[in-house]
One Martini backbone bead per residue (centre of mass of N, CA, C, O) as a GRO file, in nm:
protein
  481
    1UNK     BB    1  14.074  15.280   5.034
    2UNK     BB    2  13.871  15.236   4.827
    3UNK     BB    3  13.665  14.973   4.634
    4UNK     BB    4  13.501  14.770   4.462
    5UNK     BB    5  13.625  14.510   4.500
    6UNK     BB    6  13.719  14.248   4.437
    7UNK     BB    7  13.800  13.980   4.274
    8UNK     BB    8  13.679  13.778   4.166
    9UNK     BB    9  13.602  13.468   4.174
   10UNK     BB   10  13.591  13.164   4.128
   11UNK     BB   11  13.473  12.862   4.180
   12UNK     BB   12  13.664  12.731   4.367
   13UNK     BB   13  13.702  12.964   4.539
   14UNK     BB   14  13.356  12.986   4.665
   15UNK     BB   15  13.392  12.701   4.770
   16UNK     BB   16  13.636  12.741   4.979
   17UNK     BB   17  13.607  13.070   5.112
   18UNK     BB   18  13.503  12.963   5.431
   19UNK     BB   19  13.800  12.993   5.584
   20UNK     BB   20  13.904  13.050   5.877
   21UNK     BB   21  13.901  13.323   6.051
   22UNK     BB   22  13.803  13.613   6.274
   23UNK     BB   23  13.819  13.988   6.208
   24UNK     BB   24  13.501  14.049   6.356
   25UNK     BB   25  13.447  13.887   6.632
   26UNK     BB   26  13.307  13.576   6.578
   27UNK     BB   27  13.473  13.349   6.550
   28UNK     BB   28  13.724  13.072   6.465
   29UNK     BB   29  13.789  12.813   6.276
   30UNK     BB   30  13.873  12.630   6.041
   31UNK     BB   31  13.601  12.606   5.850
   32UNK     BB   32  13.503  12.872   5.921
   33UNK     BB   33  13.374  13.183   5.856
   34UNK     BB   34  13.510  13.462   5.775
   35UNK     BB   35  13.472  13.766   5.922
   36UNK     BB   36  13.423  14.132   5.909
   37UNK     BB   37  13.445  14.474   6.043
   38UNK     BB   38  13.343  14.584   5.757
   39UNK     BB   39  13.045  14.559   5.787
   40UNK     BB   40  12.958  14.765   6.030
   41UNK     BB   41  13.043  14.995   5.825
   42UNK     BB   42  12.790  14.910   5.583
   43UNK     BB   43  12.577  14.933   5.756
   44UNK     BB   44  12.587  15.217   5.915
   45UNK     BB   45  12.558  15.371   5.622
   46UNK     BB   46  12.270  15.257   5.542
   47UNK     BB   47  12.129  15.353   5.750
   48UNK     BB   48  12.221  15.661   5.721
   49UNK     BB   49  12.079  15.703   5.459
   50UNK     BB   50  11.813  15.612   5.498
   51UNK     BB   51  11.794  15.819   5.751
   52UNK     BB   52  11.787  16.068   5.543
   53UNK     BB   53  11.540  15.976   5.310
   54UNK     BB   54  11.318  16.014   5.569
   55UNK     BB   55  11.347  16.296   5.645
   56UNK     BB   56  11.306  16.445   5.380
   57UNK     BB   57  11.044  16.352   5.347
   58UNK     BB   58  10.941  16.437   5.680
   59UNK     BB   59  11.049  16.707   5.736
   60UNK     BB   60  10.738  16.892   5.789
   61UNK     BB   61  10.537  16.745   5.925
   62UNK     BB   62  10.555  16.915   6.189
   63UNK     BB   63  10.531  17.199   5.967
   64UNK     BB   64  10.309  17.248   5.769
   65UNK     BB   65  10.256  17.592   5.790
   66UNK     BB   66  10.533  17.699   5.740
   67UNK     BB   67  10.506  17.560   5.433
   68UNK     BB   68  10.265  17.713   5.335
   69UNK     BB   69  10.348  18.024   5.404
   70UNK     BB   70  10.634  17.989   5.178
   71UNK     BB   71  10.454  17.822   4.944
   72UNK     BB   72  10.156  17.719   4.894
   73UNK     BB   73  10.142  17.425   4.995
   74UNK     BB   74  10.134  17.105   5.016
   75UNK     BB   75  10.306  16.888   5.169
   76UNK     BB   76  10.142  16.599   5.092
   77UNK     BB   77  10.248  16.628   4.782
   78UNK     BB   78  10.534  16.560   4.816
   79UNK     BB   79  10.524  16.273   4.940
   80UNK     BB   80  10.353  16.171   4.689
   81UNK     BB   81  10.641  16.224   4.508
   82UNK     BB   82  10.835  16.033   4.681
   83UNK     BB   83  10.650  15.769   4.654
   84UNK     BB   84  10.624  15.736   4.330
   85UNK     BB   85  10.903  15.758   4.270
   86UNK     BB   86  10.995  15.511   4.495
   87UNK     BB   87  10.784  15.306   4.306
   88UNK     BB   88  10.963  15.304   4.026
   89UNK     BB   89  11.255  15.284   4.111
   90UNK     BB   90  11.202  14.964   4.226
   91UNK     BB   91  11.225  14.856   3.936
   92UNK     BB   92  11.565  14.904   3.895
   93UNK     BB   93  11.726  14.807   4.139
   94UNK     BB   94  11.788  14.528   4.061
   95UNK     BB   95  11.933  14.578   3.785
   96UNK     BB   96  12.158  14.777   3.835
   97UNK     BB   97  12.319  14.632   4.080
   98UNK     BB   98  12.374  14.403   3.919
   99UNK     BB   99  12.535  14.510   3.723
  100UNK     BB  100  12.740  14.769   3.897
  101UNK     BB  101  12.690  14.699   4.202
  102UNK     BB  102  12.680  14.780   4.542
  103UNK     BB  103  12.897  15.014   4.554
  104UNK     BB  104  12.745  15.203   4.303
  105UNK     BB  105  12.487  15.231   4.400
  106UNK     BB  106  12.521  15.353   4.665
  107UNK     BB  107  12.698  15.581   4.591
  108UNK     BB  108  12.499  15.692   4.373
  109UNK     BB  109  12.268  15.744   4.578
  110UNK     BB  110  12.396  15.935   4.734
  111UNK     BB  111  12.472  16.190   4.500
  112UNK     BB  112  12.146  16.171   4.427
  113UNK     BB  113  12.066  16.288   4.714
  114UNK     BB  114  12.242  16.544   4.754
  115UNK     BB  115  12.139  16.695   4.485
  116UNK     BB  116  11.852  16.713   4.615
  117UNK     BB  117  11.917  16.847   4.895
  118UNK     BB  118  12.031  17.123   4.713
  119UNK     BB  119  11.778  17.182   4.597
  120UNK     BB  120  11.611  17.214   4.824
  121UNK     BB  121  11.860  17.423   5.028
  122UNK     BB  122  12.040  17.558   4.875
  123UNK     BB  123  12.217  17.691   4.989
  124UNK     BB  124  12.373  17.640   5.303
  125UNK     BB  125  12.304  17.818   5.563
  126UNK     BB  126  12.238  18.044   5.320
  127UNK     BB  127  11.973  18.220   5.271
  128UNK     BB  128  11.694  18.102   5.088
  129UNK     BB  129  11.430  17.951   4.976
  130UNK     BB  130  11.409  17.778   4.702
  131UNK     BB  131  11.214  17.748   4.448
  132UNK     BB  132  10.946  17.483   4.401
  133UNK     BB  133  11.083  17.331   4.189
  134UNK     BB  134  11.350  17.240   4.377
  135UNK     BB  135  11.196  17.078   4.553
  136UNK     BB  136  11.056  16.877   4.373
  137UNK     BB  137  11.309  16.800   4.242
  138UNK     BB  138  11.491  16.723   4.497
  139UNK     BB  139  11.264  16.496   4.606
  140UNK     BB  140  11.307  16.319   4.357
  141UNK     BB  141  11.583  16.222   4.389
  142UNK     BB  142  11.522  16.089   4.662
  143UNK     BB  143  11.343  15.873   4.595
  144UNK     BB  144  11.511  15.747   4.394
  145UNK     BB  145  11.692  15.654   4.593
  146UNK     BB  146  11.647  15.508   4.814
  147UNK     BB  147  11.563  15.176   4.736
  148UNK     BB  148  11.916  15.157   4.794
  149UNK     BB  149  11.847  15.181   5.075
  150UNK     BB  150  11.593  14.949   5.101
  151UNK     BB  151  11.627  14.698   4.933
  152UNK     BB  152  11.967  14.585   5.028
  153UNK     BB  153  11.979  14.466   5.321
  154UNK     BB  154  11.963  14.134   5.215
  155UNK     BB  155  12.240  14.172   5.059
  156UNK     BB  156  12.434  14.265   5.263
  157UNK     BB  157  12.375  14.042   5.466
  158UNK     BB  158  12.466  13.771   5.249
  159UNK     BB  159  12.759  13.892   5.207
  160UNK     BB  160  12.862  13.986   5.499
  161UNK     BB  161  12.711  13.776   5.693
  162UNK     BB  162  12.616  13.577   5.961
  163UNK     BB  163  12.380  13.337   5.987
  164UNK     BB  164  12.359  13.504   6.278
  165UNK     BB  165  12.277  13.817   6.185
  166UNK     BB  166  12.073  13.892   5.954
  167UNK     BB  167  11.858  13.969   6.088
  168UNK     BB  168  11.961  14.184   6.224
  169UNK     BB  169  12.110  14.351   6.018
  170UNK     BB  170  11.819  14.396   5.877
  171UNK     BB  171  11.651  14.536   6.089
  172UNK     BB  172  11.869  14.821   6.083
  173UNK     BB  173  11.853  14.897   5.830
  174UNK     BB  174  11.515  14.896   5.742
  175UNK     BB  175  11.439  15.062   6.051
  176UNK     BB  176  11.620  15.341   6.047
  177UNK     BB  177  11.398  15.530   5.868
  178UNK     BB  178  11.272  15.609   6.142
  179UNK     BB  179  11.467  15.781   6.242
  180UNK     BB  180  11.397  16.007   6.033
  181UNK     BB  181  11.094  16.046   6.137
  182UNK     BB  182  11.155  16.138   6.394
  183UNK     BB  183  11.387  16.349   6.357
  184UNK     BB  184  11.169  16.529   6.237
  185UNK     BB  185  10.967  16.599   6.435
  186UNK     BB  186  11.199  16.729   6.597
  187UNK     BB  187  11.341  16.901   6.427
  188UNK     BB  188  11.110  17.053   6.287
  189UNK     BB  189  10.993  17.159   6.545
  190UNK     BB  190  11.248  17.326   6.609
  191UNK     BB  191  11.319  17.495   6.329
  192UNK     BB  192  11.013  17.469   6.131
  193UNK     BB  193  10.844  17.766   6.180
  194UNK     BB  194  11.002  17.915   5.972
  195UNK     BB  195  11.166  18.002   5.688
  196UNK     BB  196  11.435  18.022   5.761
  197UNK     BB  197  11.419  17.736   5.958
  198UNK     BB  198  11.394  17.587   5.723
  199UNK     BB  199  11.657  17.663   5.577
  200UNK     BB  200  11.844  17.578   5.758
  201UNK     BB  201  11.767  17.287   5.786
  202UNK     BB  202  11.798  17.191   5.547
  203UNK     BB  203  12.109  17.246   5.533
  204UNK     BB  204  12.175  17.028   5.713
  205UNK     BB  205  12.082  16.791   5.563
  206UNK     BB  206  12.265  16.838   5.364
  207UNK     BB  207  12.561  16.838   5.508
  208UNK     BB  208  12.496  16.555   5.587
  209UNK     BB  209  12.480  16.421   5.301
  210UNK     BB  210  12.720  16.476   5.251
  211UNK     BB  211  12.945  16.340   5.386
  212UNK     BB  212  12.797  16.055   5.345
  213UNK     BB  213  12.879  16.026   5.072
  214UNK     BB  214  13.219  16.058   5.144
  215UNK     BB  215  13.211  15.813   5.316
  216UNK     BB  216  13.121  15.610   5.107
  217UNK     BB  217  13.360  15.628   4.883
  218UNK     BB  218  13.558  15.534   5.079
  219UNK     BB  219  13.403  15.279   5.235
  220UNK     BB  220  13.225  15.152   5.062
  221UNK     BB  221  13.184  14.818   4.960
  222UNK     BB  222  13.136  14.498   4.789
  223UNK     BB  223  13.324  14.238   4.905
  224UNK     BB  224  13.441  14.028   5.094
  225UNK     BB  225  13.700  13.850   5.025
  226UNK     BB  226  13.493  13.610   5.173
  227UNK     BB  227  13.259  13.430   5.233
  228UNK     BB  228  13.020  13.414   5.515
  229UNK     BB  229  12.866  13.172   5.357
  230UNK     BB  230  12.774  12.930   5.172
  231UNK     BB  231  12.524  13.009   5.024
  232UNK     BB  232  12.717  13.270   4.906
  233UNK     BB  233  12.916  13.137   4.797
  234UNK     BB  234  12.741  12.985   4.559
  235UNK     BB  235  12.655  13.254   4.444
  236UNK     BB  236  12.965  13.367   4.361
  237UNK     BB  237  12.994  13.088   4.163
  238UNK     BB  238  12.761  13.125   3.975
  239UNK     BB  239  12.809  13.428   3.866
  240UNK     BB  240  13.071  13.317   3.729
  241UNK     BB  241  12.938  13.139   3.540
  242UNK     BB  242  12.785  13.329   3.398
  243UNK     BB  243  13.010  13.510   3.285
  244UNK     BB  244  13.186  13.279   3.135
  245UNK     BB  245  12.913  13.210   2.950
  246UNK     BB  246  12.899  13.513   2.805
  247UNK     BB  247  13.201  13.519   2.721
  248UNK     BB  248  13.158  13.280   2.528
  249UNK     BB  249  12.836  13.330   2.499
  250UNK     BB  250  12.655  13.622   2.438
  251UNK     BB  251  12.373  13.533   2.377
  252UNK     BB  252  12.357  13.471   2.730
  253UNK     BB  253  12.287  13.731   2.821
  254UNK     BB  254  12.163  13.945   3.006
  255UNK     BB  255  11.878  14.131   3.050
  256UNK     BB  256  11.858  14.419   3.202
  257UNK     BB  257  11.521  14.399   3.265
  258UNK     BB  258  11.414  14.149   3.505
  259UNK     BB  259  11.232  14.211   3.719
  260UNK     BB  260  10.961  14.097   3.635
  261UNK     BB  261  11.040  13.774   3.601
  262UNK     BB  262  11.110  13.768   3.897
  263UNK     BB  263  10.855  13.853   4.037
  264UNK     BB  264  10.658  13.623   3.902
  265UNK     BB  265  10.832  13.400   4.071
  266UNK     BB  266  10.760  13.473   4.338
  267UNK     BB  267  10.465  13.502   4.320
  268UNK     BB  268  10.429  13.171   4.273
  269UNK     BB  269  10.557  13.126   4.553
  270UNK     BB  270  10.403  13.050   4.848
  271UNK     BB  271  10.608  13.103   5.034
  272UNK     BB  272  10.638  13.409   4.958
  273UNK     BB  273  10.342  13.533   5.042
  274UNK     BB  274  10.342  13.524   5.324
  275UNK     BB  275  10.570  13.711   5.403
  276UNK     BB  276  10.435  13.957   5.231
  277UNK     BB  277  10.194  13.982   5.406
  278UNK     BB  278  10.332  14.075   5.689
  279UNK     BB  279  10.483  14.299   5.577
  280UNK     BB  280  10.265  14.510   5.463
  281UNK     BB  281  10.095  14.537   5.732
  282UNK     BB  282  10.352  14.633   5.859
  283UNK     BB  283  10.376  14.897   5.727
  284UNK     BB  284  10.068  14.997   5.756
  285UNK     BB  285  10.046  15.029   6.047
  286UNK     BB  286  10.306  15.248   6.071
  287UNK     BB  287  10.209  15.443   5.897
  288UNK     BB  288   9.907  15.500   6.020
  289UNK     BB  289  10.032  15.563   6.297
  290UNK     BB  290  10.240  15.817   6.206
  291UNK     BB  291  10.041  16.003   6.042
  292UNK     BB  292   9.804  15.976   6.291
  293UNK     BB  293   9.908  16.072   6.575
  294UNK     BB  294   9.803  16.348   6.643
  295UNK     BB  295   9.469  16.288   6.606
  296UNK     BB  296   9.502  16.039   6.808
  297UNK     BB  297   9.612  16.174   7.069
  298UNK     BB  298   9.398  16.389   7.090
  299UNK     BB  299   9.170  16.159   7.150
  300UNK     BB  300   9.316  16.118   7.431
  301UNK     BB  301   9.412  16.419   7.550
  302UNK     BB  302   9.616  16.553   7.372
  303UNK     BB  303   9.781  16.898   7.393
  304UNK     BB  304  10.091  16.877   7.352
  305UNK     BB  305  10.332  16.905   7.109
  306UNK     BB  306  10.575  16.802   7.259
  307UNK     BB  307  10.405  16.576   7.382
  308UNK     BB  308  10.369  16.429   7.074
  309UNK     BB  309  10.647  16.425   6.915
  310UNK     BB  310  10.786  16.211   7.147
  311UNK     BB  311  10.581  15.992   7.094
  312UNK     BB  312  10.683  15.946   6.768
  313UNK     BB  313  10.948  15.897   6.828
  314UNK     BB  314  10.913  15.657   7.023
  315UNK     BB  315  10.752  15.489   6.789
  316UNK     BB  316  11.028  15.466   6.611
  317UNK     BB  317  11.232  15.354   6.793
  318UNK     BB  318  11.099  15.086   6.888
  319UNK     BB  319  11.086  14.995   6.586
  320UNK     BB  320  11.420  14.937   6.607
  321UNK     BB  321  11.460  14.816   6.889
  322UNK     BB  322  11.284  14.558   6.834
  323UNK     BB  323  11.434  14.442   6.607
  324UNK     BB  324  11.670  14.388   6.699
  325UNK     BB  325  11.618  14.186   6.942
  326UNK     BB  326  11.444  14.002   6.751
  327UNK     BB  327  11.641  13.924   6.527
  328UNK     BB  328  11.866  13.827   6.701
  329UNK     BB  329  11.672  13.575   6.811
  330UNK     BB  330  11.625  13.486   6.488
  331UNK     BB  331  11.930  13.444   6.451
  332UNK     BB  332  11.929  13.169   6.653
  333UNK     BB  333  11.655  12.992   6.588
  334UNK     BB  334  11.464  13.035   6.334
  335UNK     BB  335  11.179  13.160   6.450
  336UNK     BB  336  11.006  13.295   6.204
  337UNK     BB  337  10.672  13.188   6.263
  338UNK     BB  338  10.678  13.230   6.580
  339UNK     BB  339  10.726  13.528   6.584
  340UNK     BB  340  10.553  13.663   6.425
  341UNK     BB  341  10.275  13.551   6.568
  342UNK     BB  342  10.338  13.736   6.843
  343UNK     BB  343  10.379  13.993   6.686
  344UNK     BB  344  10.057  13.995   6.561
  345UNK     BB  345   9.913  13.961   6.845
  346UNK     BB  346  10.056  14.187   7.009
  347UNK     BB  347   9.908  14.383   6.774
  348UNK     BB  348   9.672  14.359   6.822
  349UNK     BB  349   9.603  14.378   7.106
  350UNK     BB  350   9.731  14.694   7.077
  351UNK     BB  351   9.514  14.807   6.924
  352UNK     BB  352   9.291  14.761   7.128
  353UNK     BB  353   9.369  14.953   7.297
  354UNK     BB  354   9.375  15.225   7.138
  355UNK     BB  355   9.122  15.217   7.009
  356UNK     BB  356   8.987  15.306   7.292
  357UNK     BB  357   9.191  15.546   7.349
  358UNK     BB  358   9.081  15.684   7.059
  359UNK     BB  359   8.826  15.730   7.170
  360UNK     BB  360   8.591  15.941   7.337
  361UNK     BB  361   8.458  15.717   7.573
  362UNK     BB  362   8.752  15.692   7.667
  363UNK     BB  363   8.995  15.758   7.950
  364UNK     BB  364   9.337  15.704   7.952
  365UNK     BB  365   9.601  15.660   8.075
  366UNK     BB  366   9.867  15.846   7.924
  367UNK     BB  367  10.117  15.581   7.999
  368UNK     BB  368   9.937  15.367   7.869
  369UNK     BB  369   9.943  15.449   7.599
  370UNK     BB  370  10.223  15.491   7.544
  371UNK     BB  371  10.308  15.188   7.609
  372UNK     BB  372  10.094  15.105   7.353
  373UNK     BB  373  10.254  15.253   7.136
  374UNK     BB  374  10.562  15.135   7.204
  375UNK     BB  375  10.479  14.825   7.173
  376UNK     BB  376  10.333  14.877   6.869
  377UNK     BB  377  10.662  14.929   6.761
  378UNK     BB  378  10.807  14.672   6.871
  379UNK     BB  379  10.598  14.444   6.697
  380UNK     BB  380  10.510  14.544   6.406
  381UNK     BB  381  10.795  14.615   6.301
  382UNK     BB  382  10.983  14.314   6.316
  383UNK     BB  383  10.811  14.216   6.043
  384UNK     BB  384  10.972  14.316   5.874
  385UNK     BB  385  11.287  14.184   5.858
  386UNK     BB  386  11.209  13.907   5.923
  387UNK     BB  387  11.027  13.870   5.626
  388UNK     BB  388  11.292  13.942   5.444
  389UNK     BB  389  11.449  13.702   5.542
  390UNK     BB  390  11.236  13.471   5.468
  391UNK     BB  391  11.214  13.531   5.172
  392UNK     BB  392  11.498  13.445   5.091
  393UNK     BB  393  11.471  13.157   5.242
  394UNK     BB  394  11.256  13.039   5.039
  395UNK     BB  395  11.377  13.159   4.730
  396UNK     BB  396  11.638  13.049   4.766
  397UNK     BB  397  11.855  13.203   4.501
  398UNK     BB  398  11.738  13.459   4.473
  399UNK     BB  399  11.739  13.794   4.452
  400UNK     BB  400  11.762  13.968   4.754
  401UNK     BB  401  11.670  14.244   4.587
  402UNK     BB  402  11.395  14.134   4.493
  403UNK     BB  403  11.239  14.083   4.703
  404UNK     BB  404  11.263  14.341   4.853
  405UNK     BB  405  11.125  14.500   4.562
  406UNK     BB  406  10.873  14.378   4.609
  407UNK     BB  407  10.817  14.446   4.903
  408UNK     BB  408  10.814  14.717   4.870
  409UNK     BB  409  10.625  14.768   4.692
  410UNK     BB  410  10.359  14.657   4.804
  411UNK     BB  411  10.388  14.801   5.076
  412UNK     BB  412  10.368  15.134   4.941
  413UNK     BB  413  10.098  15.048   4.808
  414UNK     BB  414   9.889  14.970   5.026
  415UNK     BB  415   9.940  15.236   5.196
  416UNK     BB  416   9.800  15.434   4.975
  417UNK     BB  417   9.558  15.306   5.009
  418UNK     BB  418   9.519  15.293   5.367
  419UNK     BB  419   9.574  15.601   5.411
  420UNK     BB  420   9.255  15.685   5.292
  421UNK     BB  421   9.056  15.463   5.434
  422UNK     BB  422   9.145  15.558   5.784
  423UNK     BB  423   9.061  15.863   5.696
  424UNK     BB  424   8.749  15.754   5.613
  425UNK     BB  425   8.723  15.574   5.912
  426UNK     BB  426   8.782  15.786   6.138
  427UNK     BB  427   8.490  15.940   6.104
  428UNK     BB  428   8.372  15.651   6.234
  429UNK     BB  429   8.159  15.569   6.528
  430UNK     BB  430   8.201  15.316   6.758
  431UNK     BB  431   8.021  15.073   6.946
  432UNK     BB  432   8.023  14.878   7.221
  433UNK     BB  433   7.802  14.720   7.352
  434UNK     BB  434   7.509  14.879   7.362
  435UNK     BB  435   7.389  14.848   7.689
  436UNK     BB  436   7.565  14.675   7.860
  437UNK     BB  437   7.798  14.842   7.895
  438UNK     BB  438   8.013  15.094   7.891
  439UNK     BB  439   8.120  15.355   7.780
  440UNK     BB  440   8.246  15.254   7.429
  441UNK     BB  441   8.491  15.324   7.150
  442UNK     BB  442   8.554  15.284   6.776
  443UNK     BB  443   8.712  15.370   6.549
  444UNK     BB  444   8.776  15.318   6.163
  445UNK     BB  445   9.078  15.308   6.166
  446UNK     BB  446   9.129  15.085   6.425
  447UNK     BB  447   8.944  14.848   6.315
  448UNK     BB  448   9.087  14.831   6.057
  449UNK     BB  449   9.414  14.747   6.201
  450UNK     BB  450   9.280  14.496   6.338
  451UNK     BB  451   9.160  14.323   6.072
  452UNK     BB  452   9.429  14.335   5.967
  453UNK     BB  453   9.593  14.176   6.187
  454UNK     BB  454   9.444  13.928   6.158
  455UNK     BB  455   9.394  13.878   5.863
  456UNK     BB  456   9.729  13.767   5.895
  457UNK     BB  457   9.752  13.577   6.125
  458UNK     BB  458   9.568  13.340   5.985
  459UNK     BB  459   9.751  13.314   5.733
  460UNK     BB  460  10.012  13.290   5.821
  461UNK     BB  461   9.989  13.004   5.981
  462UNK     BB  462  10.048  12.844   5.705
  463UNK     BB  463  10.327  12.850   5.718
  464UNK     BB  464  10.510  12.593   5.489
  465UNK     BB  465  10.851  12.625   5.436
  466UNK     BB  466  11.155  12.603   5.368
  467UNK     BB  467  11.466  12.684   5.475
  468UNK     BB  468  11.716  12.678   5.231
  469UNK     BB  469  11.958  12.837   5.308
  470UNK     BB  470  11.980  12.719   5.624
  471UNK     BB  471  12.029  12.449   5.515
  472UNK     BB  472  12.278  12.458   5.402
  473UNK     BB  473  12.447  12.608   5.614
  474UNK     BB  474  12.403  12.393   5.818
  475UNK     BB  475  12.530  12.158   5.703
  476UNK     BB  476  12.827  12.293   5.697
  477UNK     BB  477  12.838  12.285   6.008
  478UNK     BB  478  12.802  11.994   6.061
  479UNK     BB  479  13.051  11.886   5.884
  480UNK     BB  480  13.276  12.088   6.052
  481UNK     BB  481  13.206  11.953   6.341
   0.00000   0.00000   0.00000
């Protein structure tokens, strides 16, 4: 039976609760602290949560003209309702998750994500498709859950994981959503070609969202009965120490809504705007080379849609896939400094070639495209969690909600100006060496995300801040090895 989570802990037990060994199979004994394999099924939940919520976002992307057929309306109009919705929301979370905790947010924000789910597809797999108000109004709904489920992913991982686990598991938190856009196009490519097959479709993402929601109420859980690293004892701590002094003294309780004085002390600190602009250019280069896959392929050669459909997929799963590996790595050596560096260079790099591959005057092997655009999901993707994870280290102890929730409006406004930039940029056909070399040309989308990724790469250079979080856990293995 789920619960809400522990009773507090004191301060005394919060500092001492890193003791014990390792129920989740991370070994350990005497001091070390303690991991539970209930981590994983947090993660899980958290992980499928988002991968619904962007699957309904890009449900139609691969089939807008049936969508426009059944409703008479552009697709592209939803999704800026939902991205709209998912920015107002953002303002919130951080605030609600405080107050009621993280069970009760990410379960309740399950709850209000199915019945977004059910209003976009009436009865599941019976009848017809509802009203477009009720498209309109689903979802409204799930926009506002969403970053419930992408802004959490850095509190998931300080409340549950392990110093060394933090960034894998953050990595496939927030990059698991990728998975749902690809999933878009591949089940709405395979099912949403009519009206009928619209219906059917909605109505598996509604029985997938109800389910999700049952077990989030079940298994999701508020926090490991011990911390899993000084840090989080600290924050712990902390949290009881305040919640004491407000039984004594109510006039000290914080006011509801904090979320802009905490992000303008964030947006203060030098070290934390490094990582923001890291994250935000990586948000930008891989929504605009999702959003226009199918015209950048065309434009390489491509004209089967099932092998542009897979290869749209194939740039999400990498981007999934190198989080995971890049992750893991940064989560043995605490190199985000230089990972980071590696991953914009790399991306950089593989611009330039998809930029020459997506211009009209060379035709490069179709092989080599592939392998540059699932590269270039591989090295672009893992620069939002990992630098998701660095802006924690530099500004804790500050809550790792406002952080994530900072960089989600950040990357989500930026994303939204940038992506009609591109559209307006990839119309101008640009000359490389004219009369020098061979014909080749670059158009201004791609050399606008190559410009997007330099002056990221020469600005994070800069970057030089302590990890404060990494130095405290650090300490604590010093004392007790």
């Amino acid at each position: 039976r789920a619960v809400d989570g522990p009773a507090p802990l004191t301060t005394m037990q919060a500092a001492t609760a890193v003791g014990g060994g390792d129920m989740g199979g991370a070994g350990g004994g005497g001091n070390q602290p303690k991991l539970y394999g209930q981590r994983w099924v947090q993660l899980g939940l958290l992980a499928l949560l988002a991968l619904v919520s962007d699957l309904v976002c890009f449900a139609v992307a691969a089939t807008p003209d049936s969508w426009e057929a059944a409703y008479d309306h552009d697709p592209a109009s939803l999704i800026d309702v939902f991205l709209i919705t998912n920015v107002l929301s953002c303002f919130l979370v951080t605030d609600i998750t405080r107050t009621v905790g993280l069970r009760k947010a990410v379960v309740g924000a399950a709850g209000l994500m199915s019945a977004g789910c059910a209003l976009r597809s009436g009865i599941p797999l019976y009848g017809e498709l509802p009203p477009y108000d009720f498209e309109v109004a689903g979802t409204v709904l799930v926009g506002a859950a969403q970053p419930f489920f992408q802004c959490t992913p850095p509190l998931l991982s300080a409340t549950w994981f392990g110093a060394e686990e933090r960034a894998l598991s953050t990595a496939i938190a927030i990059n698991f959503n990728q998975v749902g856009i690809g999933s878009a196009f591949l089940l709405g490519g395979a099912l949403g070609q009519t009206s009928s097959g619209l219906n059917e479709y909605f109505g598996i993402i509604t029985v997938g969202s109800v389910l999700l929601c049952l077990a989030s109420i079940f298994n999701f859980q508020e926090a490991p009965p011990t911390p899993p690293t000084r840090s989080a004892a600290n924050k712990v701590a902390a949290a009881e120490a305040q919640r004491a002094a407000e039984e004594a003294d109510p006039s000290l309780k914080q006011p509801f809504f904090t979320f802009p004085a905490t992000a303008g002390r964030l947006l203060a600190n030098p070290g934390f705007c490094t990582p923001l602009a890291a994250f935000t250019a990586s948000i930008g280069v891989s929504n605009v080379v999702s959003a226009f896959t199918k015209d950048t392929l065309n434009r390489a050669g491509f004209v089967d849609q099932t092998g542009i459909d897979l290869a749209g997929a194939g740039f999400q799963l990498a981007i999934v896939l190198g989080g995971i590996v890049v992750g893991g790595y940064v989560d043995r050596t605490k190199e985000y400094k230089n990972v980071t560096l590696y991953c914009l260079g790399a991306t950089l790099t593989l611009l330039t070639v998809l930029g020459f591959a997506f211009g009209y005057d060379i035709n490069m092997p179709h092989w080599l495209v592939i392998s540059a655009l699932l590269g270039l999901g591989a090295t672009a993707g893992p620069v939002q969690p990992i630098n998701a994870e660095l802006a924690v280290e530099v500004s804790y102890p500050e809550d790792e909600n406002s952080v994530e929730a900072v960089q989600q409006l950040c990357g989500n406004l930026f994303s939204a100006m940038l992506v009609p930039i591109c559209e307006m940029a990839a119309m101008k056909d640009l000359d490389v060496f004219p009369g020098i070399g061979p014909d080749e040309d670059i158009r201004g989308d791609s050399l606008t995300l190559m410009l997007l990724s330099l002056s990221t790469l020469i600005y994070f250079s800069t970057f030089d801040a302590p990890l404060k979080r990494s130095e405290l856990d650090g300490a604590e293995e010093v004392a007790s090895s």
